[in-house]
Structures are given as C-alpha cells and as structure tokens.
Phi, psi and omega in degrees: 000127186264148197316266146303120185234112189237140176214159194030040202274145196203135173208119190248158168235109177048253190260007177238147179246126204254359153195163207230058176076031191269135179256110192209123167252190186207118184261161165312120158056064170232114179261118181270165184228134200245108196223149188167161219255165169320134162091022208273334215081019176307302195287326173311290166336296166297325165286322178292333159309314193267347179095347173289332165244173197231127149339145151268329172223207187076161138218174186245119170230149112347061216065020218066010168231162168311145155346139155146203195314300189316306174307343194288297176325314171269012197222136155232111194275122169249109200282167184258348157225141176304123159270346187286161188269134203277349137297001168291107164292174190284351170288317187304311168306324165299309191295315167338261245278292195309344167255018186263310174220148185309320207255034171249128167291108170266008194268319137350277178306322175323280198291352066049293173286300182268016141313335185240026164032044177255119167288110183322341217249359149273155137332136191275010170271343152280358189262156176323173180286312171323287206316293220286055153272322224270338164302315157317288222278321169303303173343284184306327196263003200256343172247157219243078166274179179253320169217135175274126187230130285156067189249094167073090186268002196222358169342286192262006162286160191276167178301304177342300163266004183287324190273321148311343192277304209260343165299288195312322177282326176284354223239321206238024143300095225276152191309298174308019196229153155224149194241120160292077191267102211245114196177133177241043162286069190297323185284353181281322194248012178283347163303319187269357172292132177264287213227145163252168167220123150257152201228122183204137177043062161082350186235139182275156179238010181198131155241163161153165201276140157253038141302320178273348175293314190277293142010292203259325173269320196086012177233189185250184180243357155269011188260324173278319168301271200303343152312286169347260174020294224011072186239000000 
C-alpha cells in the first residue's frame, strides 16, 4: 500500500486554481523529488498533506487515512519558512519535539547539533537564517516517521552545508519511510532521488525513476527539468 495517495485532488483559492485534479501515488521507502518552477503548486500539495489545507475537491490520504491527528503521528514536516519562536534556544526545542512526539530520538538530534556545530544553548534569535533551518531540519530527520514531507529543506543554506544536509536526509531514515523533497535546486539533490515528480501550474507533467530518466532521455535529470521547463 503506498504511503500517499492522491486522486482528483484540486484546491483553488477563490478564482486560482494552485492544483488540478491530481492522481499520485508515493510508494514506501523511497525519496521523491517533487520539482517544478516557482508557483508550480509544491508547497500547496505538501499543505494538504500535512492537514494545513483542505482539497476543494478530491481527496488525499496518508496511510489510508485522511490528513489528521492519525496522520500527524506518520508525517514529519519540514515547512519552507522557520515557525520556531526565536526566544527558544535549540535544547529547548529539542526537549519541546521530545514530548510532543513519541517517535523523536534526542540522542539523534544531540549528535545532529554537534555535527553543524550548533550550541544547544542559543537562542534562535541569534542565529543565522542558514542555522535555525539547519535546526528545523535536525528537528524533522530526528523522528522515526513513516513520511518526510520536506519544502525546499537547502534553499536558505550556504553550498557549502548542502552535501550535510542532504547526507542528514538519507542517513536519518527509517528503511520503510519515504521522503518527499519539495525543490527547484535540482542539481543539488539529484544524487540522492530514487523518483520525480514534475509539477507545473497545479498539474503533474512527468512522474518516473531516475534511472529511467537517464535510461530513456539519456539526461540527467536537471538536464530534463529544463527542456520541460525551458529554464
């Protein structure tokens, strides 16, 4: 059964329509890559995942079930703007996640922090835009979910810390789970893609492995995003 399932899923704001009657499944123990120019509709998609939106029409489910508490329990989000409150230091935050959810590893987060050489002990107000991301991120990779829904996790980071980033994501996954990379850095994460999704104006135009992609085109696959594209 695969982890996501979307069928006719269509969600407009008043006269835009931001997706369009999309049919998607997302199988078990995989990392997707959900890629498509600004405004493409990713981040709509991942909120109706997570339960921040409601299909206007369609539906979406999670394990077989709708977005909701049951589902909170199987999804771990990383949103594409920080929500922690910038008087939290990051121990706090940590202790925070751990009593919030039952599948978070503080031992994980622990070595996490000192691996990005972030001191538990600031404050998110002191840190960089890069830091409290790469904290948001430790957060998210630190519980043992069933699906990582992930929007533009390397975005707001230095180049630098991007090949740790994306190391954190595959490295801190359970064998059954799949991870959802919502991003239009493509060359930066095509090393780490099992499957695409291309995604434009609300609709998918392309799903497939990329292995067939390199197979089938003969390209890469930030080499097929912009032909598509034409970016």
């Amino acid at each position: 059964m695969p982890i996501l399932r979307a069928k006719g899923l269509t969600k407009k704001f008043g006269n835009l329509t931001a997706l369009s009657n999309l049919d998607l499944e997302i199988p078990r123990g995989r990392i997707i890559g959900l890629l498509g120019p600004n405004g493409s509709g990713k981040s709509t998609f991942i909120k109706l995942a997570t339960g921040l939106l409601v299909p206007t029409s369609g539906e979406i489910t999670i394990g077989g079930a709708a977005p909701g508490i049951e589902t909170k329990a199987m999804v771990s989000y990383l949103p594409e703007r920080t929500y922690l409150n910038d008087w939290m230091r990051a121990e706090d935050m940590i202790a925070f996640f751990g009593d919030f959810y039952e599948d978070f590893n503080r031992i994980k987060a622990d070595n996490m922090l000192r691996d990005l050489n972030i001191n538990p002990g600031d404050r998110l107000k002191t840190m960089s835009k890069g830091t409290k991301e790469k904290v948001q991120l430790v957060l998210v990779m630190s519980r043992d979910a069933e699906l990582y829904l992930l929007d533009e996790p390397i975005a707001g980071v230095d180049p630098a810390a991007r090949d740790y980033i994306l190391n954190t994501i595959i490295t801190n996954y359970k064998e059954n789970a799949s991870v959802v990379i919502s991003t239009h850095l493509i060359a930066d994460i095509e090393q780490v893609l099992d499957d695409i999704i291309f995604i434009s104006q609300g609709e998918i135009k392309l799903t497939s492995t990329v292995d067939e992609i390199r197979e089938t085109h003969n390209k890469s696959v930030d080499g097929l995003f912009r032909e598509v594209f034409k970016c």
